[in-house]
Each structure stands twice: as structure tokens, then as C-alpha cells.
C-alpha positions as CSV (number, residue, x, y, z in Angstrom):
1,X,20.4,-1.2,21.0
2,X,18.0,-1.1,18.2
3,X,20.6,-1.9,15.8
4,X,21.3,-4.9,17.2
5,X,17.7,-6.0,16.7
6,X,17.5,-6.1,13.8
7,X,21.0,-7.3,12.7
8,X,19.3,-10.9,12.8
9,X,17.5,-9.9,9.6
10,X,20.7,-8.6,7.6
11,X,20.5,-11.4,4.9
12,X,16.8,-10.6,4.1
13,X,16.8,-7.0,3.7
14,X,17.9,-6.0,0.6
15,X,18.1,-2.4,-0.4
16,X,17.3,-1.4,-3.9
17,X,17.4,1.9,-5.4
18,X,15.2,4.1,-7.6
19,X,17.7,6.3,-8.9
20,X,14.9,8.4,-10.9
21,X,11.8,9.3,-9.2
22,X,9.3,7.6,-11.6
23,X,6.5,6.1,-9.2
24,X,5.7,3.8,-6.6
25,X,5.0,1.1,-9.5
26,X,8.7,1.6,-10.9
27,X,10.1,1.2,-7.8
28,X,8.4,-2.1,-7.0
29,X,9.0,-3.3,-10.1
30,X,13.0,-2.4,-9.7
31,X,12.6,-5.6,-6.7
32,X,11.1,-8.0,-9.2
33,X,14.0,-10.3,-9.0
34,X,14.3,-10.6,-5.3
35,X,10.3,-11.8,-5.5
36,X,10.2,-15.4,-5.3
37,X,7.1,-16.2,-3.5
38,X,3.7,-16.0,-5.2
39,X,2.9,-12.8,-3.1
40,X,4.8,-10.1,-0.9
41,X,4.5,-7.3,1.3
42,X,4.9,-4.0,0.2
43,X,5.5,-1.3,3.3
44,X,5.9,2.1,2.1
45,X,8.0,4.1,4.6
46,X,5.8,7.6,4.4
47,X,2.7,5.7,6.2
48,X,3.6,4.6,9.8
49,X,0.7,2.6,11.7
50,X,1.8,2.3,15.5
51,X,0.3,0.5,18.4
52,X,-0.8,-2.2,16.7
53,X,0.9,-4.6,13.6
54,X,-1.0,-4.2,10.3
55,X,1.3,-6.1,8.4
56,X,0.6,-9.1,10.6
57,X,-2.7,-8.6,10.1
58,X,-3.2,-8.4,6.9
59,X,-1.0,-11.5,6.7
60,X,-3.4,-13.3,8.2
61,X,-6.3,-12.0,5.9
62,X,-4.2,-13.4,3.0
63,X,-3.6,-16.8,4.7
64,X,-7.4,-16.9,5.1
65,X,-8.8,-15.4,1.8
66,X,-6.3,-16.5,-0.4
67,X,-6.5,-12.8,-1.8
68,X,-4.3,-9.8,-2.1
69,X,-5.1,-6.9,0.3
70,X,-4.2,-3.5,1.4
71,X,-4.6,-1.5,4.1
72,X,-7.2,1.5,4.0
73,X,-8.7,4.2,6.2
74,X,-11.4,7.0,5.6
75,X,-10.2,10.2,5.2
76,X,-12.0,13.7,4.4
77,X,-13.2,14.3,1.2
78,X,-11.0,16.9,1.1
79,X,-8.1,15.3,1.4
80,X,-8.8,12.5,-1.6
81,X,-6.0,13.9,-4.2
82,X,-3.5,12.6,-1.8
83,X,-4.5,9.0,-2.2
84,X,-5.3,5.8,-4.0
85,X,-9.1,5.6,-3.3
86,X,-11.5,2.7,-4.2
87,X,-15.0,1.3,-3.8
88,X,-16.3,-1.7,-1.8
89,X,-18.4,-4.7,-3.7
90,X,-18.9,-6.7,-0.8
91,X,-18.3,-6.7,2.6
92,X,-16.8,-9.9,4.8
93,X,-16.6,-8.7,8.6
94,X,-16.5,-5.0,10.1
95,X,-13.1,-4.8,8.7
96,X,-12.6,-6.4,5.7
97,X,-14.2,-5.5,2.7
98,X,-14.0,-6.9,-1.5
99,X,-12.3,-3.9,-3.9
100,X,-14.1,-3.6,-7.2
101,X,-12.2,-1.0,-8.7
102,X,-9.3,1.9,-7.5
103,X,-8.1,5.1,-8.7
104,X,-4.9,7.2,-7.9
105,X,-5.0,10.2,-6.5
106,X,-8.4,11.6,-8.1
107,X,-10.1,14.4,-8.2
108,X,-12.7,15.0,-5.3
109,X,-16.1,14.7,-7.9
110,X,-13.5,11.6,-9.4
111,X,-13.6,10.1,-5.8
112,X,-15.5,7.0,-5.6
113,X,-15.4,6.7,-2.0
114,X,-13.4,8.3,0.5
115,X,-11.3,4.8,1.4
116,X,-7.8,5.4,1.0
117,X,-5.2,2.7,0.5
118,X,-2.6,3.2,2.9
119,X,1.0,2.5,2.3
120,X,0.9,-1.4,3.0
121,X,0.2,-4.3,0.7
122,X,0.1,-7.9,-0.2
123,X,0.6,-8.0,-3.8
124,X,0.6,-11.3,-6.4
125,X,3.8,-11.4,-8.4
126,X,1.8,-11.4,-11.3
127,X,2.0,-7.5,-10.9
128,X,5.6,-7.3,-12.3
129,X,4.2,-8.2,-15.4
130,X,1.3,-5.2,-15.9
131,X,4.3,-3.1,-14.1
132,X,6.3,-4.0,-17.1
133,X,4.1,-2.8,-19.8
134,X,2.1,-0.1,-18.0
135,X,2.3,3.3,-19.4
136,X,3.1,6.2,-17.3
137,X,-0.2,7.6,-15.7
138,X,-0.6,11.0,-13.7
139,X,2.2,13.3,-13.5
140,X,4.6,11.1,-16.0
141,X,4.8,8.0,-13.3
142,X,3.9,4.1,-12.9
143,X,1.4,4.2,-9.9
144,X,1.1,0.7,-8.1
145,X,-2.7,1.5,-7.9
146,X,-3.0,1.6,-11.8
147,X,-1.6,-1.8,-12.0
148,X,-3.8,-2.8,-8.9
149,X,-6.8,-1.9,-11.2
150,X,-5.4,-4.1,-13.9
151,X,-5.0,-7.2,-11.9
152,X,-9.1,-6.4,-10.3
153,X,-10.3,-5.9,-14.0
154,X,-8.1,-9.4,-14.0
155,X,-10.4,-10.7,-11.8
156,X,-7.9,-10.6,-9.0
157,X,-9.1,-10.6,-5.7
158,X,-8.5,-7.7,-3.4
159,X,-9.5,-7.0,0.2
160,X,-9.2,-3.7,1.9
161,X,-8.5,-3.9,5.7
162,X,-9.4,-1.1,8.0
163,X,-6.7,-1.5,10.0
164,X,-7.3,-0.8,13.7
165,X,-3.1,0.5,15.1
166,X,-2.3,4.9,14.8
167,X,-1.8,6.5,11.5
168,X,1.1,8.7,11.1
169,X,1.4,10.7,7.6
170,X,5.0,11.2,7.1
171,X,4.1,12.3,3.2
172,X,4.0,16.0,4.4
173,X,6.5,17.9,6.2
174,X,3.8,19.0,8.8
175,X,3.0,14.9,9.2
176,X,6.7,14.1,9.0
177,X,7.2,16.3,12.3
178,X,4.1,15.3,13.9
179,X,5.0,12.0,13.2
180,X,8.6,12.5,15.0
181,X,7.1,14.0,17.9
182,X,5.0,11.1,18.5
183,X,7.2,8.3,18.1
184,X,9.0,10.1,20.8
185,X,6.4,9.4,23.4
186,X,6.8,5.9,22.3
């Protein structure tokens, strides 16, 4: 039973709520007070990677850099408006690359790349504080990747991992059911 799997971890998941749909950055800034460590791991639930752990991953990138990160993919050039998208400065290995700068959900000529972040994080807990006085961006909300900017401007390190495990996009209805069909197979 899956249930019972993860009942073990009942005293560190703690469910906060967004009552208001105001952005990914008000929503992570609504757990500030659960954050005690120096850095944590955000996992946003509309991007599934399968096949292969991400998180762990990119935990290990941390551990080594001693840098924040997030997980990135190419997508078409198309399909930019949907996602945080940033530039490379320098690269470390095949998969790992420095971030000089990010921008929410441009346009396709505001596209600096086509390297999307992709719903998982290690963030400093320094970001509460930008969160706190960051004025709304696009479409009235906070965005996470405004604050990200910030904290690079900052001089904060960030690495982008291509991570190598299955992409799902539940962010659409179309990806939500493909999504469900394949996690059936699983």
C-alpha cells in the first residue's frame, strides 16, 4: 500500500495553503517559517520527472558546489511563454551549467535561450527576504524566478541541471492526461 509508505514521513510533511492564487513566489514564501536550514528543495507538483531521481541529483550538485540549482530542459522556441527561461555563463560538465540571469515566462524575441527551469529547486533562505518585498510581476503575481534574478544580480550562485529521468507536463490538461496515462504503465 502506497499509503503506508509514506506514513513514515508524516511529521515532516507539512501542508500549507495558498488560499489566493498570487504566484509561485507567494506560495513559497507562505512556508518561510517551516525553513530552517540554509537551503531547501522546492518540488512543484505540475512537473513530474520519472525514471530517474532529479531531486537526488541535484542534491548532490549542491553538496558539491555549494550553490543553489534548478532543474532545466530545452524546449521549442515556441513553447518559451510557458517557462522561466535563462542563459548559461559558464559551463561545469555536460550537465551542469552557471545561470547569469532568468526571466519568467517571456516573450519568444524576450527569450534568451530556450533552457527552461523546470519545477524543481534548491533555493538559499535568503529568498524569503526578496519574496518579502518583491513587487508583483506579470499577470499581478510574485514569480519565484523574479526573486531568483535578484539573488543572481546578488551574486548568488546558480547551476542549471539538465536532468537526465522523463518529463511529464501536468500544467496543461492535454499533459495532465498524458501524464496519467503514462504513470499507468509504470
Amino acid at each position: 500500500n502506497e499509503y503506508k509508505k509514506i506514513l513514515k514521513y508524516r511529521k515532516k510533511i507539512k501542508f500549507i495553503y495558498q488560499n489566493i492564487p498570487l504566484g509561485t513566489g507567494d506560495a513559497v514564501l507562505k512556508t518561510s517559517r517551516l525553513i530552517k536550514d540554509k537551503h531547501f528543495l522546492l518540488i512543484l507538483p505540475d512537473d513530474l520527472i520519472i525514471k530517474k531521481n532529479c531531486s537526488k541529483e541535484m542534491i548532490k550538485i549542491h553538496s558539491k558546489f555549494n550553490s543553489s540549482v534548478m532543474a532545466s530542459m530545452n524546449v521549442k522556441k515556441k513553447d518559451v511563454t510557458r517557462w522561466g527561461i535563462f542563459s548559461l555563463s559558464k559551463k561545469i560538465n555536460t550537465s551542469t551549467h552557471y545561470i547569469n540571469n532568468v526571466i519568467e515566462k517571456p516573450s519568444i524575441k524576450e527569450a534568451p535561450s530556450n533552457k527552461a527551469v523546470i519545477g524543481r529547486y534548491i533555493l538559499p533562505k535568503k529568498i524569503f527576504s526578496i519574496l518579502r518585498n518583491q513587487k508583483a510581476g506579470r499577470g499581478g503575481e510574485i514569480h519565484i524566478t523574479d526573486a531568483i534574478q535578484k539573488l543572481i544580480e546578488n551574486k548568488e550562485k546558480f547551476i542549471a541541471y539538465s536532468f537526465t529521468g522523463k518529463y511529464l507536463d501536468c500544467g496543461t490538461m492535454n499533459g495532465y492526461i498524458n501524464s496519467s496515462k503514462e504513470i499507468s504503465k509504470l
